[in-house]
DRENPA-3360 file (N, C-alpha, C; in nm, 2 decimals, always signed):
BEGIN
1 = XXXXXXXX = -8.25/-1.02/+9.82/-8.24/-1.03/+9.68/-8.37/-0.98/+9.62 ~ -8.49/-0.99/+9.71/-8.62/-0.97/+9.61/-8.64/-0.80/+9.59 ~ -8.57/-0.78/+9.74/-8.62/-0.65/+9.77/-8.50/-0.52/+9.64 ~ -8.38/-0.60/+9.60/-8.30/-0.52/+9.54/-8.42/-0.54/+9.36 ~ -8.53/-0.60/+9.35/-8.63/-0.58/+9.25/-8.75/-0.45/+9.23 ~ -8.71/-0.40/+9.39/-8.88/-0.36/+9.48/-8.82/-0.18/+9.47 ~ -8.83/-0.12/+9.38/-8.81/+0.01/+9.35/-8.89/+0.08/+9.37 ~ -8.89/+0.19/+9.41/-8.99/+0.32/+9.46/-9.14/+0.29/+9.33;
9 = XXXXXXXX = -9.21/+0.32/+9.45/-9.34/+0.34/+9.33/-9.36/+0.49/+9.26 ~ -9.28/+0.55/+9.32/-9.27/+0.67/+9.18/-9.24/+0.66/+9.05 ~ -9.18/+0.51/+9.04/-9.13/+0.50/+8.88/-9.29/+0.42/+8.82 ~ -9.36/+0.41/+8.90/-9.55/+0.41/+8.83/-9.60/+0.46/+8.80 ~ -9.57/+0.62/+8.89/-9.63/+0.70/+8.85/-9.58/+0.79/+8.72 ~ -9.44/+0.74/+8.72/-9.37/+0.84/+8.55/-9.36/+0.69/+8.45 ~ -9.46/+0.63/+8.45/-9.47/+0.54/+8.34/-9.64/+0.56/+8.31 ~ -9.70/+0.55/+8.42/-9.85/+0.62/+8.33/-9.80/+0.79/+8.30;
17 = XXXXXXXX = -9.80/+0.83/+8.34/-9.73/+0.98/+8.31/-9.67/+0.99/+8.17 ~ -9.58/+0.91/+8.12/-9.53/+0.86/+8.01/-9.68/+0.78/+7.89 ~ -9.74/+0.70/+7.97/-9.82/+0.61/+7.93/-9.93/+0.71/+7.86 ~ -10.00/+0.81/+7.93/-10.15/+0.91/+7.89/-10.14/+0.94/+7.75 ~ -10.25/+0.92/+7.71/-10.21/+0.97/+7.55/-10.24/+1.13/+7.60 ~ -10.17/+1.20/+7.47/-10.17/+1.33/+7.50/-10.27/+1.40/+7.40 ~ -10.28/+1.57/+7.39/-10.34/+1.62/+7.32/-10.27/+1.73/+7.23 ~ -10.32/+1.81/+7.17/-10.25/+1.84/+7.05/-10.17/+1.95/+7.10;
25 = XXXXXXXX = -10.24/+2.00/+7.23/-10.08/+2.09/+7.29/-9.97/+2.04/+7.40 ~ -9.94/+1.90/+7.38/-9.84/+1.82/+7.41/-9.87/+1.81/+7.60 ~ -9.99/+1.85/+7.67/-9.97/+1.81/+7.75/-10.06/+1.63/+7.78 ~ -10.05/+1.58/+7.89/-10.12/+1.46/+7.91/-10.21/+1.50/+7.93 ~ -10.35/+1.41/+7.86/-10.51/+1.41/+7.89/-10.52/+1.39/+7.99 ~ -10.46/+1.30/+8.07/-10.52/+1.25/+8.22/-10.42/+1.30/+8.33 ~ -10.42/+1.43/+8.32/-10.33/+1.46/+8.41/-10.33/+1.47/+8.57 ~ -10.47/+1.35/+8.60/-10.46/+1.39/+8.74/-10.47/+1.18/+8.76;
33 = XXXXXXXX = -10.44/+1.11/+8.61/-10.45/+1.02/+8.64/-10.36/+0.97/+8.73 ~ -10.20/+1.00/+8.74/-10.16/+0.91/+8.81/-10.17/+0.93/+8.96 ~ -10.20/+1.07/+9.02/-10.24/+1.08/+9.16/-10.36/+1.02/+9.17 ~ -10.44/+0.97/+9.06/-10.55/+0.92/+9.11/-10.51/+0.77/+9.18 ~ -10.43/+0.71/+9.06/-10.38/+0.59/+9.03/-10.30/+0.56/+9.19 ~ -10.25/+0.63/+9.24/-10.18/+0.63/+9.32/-10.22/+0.63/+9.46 ~ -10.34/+0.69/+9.45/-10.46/+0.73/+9.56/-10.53/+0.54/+9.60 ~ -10.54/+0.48/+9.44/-10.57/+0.39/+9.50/-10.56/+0.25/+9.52;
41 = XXXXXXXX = -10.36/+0.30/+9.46/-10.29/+0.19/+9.51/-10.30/+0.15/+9.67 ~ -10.27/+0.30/+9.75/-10.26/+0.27/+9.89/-10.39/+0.22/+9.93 ~ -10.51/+0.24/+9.89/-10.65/+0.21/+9.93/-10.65/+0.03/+9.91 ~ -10.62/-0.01/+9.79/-10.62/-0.13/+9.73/-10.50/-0.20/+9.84 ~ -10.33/-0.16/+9.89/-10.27/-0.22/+9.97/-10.35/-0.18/+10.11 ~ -10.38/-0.09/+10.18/-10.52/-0.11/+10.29/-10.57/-0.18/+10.33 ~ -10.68/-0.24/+10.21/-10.77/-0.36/+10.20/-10.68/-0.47/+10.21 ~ -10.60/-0.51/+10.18/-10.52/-0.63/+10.07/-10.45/-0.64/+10.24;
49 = XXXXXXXX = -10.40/-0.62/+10.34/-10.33/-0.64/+10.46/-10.39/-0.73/+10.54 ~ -10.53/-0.69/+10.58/-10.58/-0.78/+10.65/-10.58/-0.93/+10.59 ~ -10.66/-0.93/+10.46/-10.67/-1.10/+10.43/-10.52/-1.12/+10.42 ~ -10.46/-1.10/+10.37/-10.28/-1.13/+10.37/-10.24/-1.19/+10.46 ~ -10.26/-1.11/+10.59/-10.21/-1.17/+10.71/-10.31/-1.28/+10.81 ~ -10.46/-1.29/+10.74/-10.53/-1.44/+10.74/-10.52/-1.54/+10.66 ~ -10.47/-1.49/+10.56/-10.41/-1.60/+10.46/-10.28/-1.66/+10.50 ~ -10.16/-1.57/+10.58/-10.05/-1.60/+10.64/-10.08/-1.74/+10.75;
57 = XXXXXXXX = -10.16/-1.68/+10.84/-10.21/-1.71/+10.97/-10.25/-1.84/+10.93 ~ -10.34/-1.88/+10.77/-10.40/-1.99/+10.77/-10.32/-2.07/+10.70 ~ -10.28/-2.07/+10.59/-10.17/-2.12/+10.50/-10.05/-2.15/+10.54 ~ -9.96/-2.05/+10.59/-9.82/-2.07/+10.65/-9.77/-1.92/+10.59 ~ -9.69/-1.84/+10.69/-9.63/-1.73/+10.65/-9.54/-1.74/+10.48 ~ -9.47/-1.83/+10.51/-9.37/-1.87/+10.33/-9.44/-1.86/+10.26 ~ -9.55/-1.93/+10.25/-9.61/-1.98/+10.16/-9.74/-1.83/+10.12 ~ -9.78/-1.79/+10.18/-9.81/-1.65/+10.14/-9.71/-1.52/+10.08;
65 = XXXXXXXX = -9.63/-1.54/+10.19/-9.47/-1.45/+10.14/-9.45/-1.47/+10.01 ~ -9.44/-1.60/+9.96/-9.41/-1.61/+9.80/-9.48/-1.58/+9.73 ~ -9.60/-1.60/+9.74/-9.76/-1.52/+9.66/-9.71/-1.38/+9.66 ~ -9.70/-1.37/+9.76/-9.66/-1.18/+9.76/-9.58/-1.16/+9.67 ~ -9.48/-1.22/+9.69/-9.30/-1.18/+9.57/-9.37/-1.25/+9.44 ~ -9.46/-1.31/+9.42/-9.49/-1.33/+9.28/-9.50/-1.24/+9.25 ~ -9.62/-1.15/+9.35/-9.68/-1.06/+9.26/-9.66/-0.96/+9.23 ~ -9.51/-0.89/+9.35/-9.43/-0.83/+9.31/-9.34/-0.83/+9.17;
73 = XXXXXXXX = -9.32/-1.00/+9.16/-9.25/-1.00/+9.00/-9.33/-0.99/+8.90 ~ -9.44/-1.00/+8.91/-9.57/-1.00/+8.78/-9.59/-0.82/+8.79 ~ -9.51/-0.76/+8.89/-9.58/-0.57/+8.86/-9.40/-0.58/+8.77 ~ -9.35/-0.64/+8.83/-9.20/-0.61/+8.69/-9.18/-0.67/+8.60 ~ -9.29/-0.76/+8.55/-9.30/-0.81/+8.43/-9.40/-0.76/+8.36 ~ -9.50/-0.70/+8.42/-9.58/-0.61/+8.32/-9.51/-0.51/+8.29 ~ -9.48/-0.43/+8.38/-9.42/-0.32/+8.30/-9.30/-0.34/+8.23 ~ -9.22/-0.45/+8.24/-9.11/-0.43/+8.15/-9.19/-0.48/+7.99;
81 = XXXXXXXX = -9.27/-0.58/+7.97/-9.35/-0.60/+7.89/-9.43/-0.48/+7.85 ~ -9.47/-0.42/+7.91/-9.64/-0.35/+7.88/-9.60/-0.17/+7.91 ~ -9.49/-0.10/+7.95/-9.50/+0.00/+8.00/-9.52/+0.12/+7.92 ~ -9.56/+0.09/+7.78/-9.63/+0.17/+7.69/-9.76/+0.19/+7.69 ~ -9.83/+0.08/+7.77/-9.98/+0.11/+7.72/-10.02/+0.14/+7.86 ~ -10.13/+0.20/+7.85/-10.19/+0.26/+7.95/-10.25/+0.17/+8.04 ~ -10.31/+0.03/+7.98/-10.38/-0.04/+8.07/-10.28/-0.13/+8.13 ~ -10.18/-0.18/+8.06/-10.08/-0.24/+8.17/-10.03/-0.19/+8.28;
89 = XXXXXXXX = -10.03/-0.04/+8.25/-9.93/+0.03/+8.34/-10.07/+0.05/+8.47 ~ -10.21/+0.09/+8.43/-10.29/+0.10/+8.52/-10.32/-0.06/+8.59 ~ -10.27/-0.18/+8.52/-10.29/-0.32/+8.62/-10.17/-0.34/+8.74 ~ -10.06/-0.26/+8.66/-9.93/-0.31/+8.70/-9.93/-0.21/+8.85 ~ -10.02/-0.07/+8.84/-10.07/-0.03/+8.97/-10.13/-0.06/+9.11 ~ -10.21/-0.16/+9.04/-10.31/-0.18/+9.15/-10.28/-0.32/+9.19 ~ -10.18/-0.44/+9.09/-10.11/-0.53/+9.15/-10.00/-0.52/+9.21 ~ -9.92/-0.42/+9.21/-9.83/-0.35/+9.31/-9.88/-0.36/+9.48;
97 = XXXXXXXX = -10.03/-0.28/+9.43/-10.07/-0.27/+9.57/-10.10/-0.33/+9.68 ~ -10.15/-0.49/+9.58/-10.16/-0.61/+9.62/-10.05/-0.68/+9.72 ~ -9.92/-0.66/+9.62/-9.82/-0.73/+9.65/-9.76/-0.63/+9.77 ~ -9.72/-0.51/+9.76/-9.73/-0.45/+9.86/-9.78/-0.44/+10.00 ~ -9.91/-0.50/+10.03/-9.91/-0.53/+10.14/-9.90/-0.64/+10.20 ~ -9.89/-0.77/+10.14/-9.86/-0.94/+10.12/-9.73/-0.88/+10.20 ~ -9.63/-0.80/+10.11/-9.45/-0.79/+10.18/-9.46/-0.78/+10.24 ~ -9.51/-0.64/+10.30/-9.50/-0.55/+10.42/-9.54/-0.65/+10.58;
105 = XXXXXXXX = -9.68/-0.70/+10.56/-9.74/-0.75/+10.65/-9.66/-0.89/+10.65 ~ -9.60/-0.99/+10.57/-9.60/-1.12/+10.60/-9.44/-1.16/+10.62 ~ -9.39/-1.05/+10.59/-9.21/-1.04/+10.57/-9.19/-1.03/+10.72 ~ -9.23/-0.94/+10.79/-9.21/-0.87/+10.93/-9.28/-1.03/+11.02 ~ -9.39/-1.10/+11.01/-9.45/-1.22/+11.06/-9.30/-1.36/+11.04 ~ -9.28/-1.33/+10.91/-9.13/-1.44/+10.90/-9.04/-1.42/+10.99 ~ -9.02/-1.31/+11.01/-8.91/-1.26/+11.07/-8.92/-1.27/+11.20 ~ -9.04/-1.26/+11.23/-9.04/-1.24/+11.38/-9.07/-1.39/+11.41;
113 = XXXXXXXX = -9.12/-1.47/+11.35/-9.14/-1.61/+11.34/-9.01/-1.71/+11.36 ~ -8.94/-1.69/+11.30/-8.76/-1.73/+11.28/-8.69/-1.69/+11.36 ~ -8.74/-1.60/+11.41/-8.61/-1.53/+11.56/-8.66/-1.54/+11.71 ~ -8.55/-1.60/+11.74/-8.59/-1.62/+11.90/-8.61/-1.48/+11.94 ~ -8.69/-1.47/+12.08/-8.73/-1.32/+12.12/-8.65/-1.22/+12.16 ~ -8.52/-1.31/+12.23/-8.46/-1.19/+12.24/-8.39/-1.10/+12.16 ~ -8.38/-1.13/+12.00/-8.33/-1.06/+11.90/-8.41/-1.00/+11.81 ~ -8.60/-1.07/+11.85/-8.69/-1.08/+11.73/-8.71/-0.88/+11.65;
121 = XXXXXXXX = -8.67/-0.78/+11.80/-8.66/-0.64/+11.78/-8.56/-0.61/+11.64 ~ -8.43/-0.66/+11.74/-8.32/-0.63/+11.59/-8.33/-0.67/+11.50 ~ -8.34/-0.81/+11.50/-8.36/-0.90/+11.33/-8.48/-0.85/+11.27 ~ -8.60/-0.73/+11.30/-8.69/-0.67/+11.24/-8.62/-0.55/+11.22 ~ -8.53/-0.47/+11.31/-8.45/-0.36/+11.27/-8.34/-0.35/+11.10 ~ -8.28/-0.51/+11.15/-8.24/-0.57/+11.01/-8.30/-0.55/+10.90 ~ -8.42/-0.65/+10.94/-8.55/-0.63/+10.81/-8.59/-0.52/+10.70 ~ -8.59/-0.42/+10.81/-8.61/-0.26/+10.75/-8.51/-0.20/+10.67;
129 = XXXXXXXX = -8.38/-0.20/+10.77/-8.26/-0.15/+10.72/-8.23/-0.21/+10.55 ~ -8.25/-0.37/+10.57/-8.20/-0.46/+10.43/-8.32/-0.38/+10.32 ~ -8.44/-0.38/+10.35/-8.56/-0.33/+10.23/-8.49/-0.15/+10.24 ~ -8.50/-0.11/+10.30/-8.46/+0.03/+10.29/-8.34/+0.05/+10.17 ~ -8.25/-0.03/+10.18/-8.16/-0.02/+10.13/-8.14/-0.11/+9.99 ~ -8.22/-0.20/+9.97/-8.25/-0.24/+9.85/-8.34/-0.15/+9.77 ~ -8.44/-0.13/+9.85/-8.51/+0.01/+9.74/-8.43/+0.11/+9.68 ~ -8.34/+0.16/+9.75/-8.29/+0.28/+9.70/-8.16/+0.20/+9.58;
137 = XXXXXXXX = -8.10/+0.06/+9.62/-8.04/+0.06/+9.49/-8.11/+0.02/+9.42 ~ -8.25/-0.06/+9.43/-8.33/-0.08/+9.31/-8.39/+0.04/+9.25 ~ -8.39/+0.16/+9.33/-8.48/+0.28/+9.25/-8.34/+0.31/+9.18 ~ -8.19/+0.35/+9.22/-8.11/+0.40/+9.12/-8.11/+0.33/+9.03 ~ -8.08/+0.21/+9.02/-8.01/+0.11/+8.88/-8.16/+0.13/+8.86 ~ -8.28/+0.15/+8.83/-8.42/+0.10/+8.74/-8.41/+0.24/+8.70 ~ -8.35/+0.35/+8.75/-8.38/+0.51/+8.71/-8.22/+0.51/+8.59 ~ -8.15/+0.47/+8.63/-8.06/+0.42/+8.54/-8.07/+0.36/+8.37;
145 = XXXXXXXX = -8.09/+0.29/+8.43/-8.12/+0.16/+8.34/-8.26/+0.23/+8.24 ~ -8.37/+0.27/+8.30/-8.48/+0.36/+8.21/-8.42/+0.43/+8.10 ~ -8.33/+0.52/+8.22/-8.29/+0.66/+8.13/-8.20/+0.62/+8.01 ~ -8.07/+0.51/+8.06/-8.00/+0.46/+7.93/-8.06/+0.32/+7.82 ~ -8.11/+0.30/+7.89/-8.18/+0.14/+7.77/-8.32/+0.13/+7.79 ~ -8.40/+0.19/+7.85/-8.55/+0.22/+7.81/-8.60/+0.11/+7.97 ~ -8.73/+0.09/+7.91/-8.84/+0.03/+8.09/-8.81/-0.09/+8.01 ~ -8.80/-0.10/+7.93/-8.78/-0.31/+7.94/-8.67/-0.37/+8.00;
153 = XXXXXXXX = -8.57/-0.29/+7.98/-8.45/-0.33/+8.02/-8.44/-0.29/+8.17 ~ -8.47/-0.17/+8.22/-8.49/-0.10/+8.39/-8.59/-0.24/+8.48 ~ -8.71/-0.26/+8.39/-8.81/-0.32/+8.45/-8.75/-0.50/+8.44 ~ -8.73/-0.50/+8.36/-8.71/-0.64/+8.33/-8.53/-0.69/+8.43 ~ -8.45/-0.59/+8.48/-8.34/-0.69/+8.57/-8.40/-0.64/+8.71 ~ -8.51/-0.51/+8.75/-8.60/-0.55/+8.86/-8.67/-0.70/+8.84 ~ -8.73/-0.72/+8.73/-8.76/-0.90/+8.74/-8.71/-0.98/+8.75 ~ -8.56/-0.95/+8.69/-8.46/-1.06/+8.71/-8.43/-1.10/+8.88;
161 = XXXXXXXX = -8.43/-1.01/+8.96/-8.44/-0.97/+9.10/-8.50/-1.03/+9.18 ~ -8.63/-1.01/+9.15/-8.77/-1.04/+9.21/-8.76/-1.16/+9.23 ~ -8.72/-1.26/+9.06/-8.74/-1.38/+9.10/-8.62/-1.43/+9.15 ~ -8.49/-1.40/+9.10/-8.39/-1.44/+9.27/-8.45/-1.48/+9.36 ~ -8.51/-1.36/+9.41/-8.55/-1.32/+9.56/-8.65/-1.45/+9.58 ~ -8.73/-1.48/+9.52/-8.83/-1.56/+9.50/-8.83/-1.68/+9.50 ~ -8.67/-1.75/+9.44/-8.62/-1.94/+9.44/-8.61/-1.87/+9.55 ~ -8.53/-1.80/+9.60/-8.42/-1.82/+9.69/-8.57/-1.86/+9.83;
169 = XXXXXXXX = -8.58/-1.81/+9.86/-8.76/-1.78/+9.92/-8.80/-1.94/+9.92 ~ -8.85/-2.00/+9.82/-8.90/-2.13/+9.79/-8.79/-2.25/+9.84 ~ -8.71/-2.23/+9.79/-8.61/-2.29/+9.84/-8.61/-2.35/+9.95 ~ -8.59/-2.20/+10.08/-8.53/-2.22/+10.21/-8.64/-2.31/+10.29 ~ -8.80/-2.22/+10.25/-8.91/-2.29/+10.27/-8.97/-2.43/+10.26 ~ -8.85/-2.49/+10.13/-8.90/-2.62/+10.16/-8.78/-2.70/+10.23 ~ -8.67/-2.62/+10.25/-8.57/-2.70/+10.38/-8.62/-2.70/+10.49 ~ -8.75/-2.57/+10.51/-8.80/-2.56/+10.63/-8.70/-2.50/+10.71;
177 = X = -8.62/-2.39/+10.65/-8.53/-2.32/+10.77/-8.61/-2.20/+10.76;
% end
């Protein structure tokens, strides 16, 4: 569920793209902002992996994992809120990047945590397959949704998502399954 929230980060980069003020011959002033932006989301998720996964290690995998999908829902609440202004859209980048590696690193640790060994390969093959395939309907319906009712409405049922994803998360965690 969280992951049907977790849409391509290309729709970051055509929201500062959107976001740059422009100049009087209609192109964007910051035209190399968003590959900049972009440049250092992956640098920011880089850094953000290691403590993630010592924060996992010390805290409890769930209980990090949900920090993560917060902060995945806070990059789809800013922009569904904020995706006109430039500095939202440049927070809502670099907290992406954050959350981004929290998922990547602490999701694959649950997983493999939860599954006895002889399946722990497939039920991470799962893993991939289910995010794989949430992204791409989360990037259609948010590319959708943009083009016919604007980024609040695209950004805001990726939020609706996120935080699904996110009871549902808390929940299981305090059954302790």
């Amino acid at each position: 569920l969280f992951g049907l929230g977790d849409f391509s980060r290309s729709f970051l980069i055509l929201a500062v793209a959107k976001a740059a003020p422009v100049v009087d011959d209609g192109k964007a002033l910051l035209f190399g902002l968003p590959v900049l932006l972009y440049a250092l989301h992956n640098g920011v998720s880089a850094l953000a992996t290691f403590p993630s996964g010592h924060l996992a290690d010390r805290f409890g995998r769930r209980r990090v994992l949900a920090g993560g999908y917060l902060l995945g829902l806070g990059v789809n609440l800013t922009l569904a809120l904020g995706s006109s202004t430039l500095g939202a859209v440049c927070f809502a980048f670099m907290l992406s990047g954050v959350a981004i590696a929290v998922e990547e690193t602490v999701e694959k640790a649950c997983v493999a945590e939860m599954l006895p060994r002889e399946i722990r390969s497939y039920g991470l093959g799962v893993l991939a397959t289910a995010n794989a395939v949430g992204d791409m309907v989360s990037s259609v319906g948010v590319g959708i949704l943009w083009d016919r009712m604007g980024a609040r409405a695209a950004f805001g049922s990726a939020a609706a998502c996120s935080a699904t994803g996110l009871m549902l998360l808390v929940a299981t965690a305090r059954r302790g399954d």
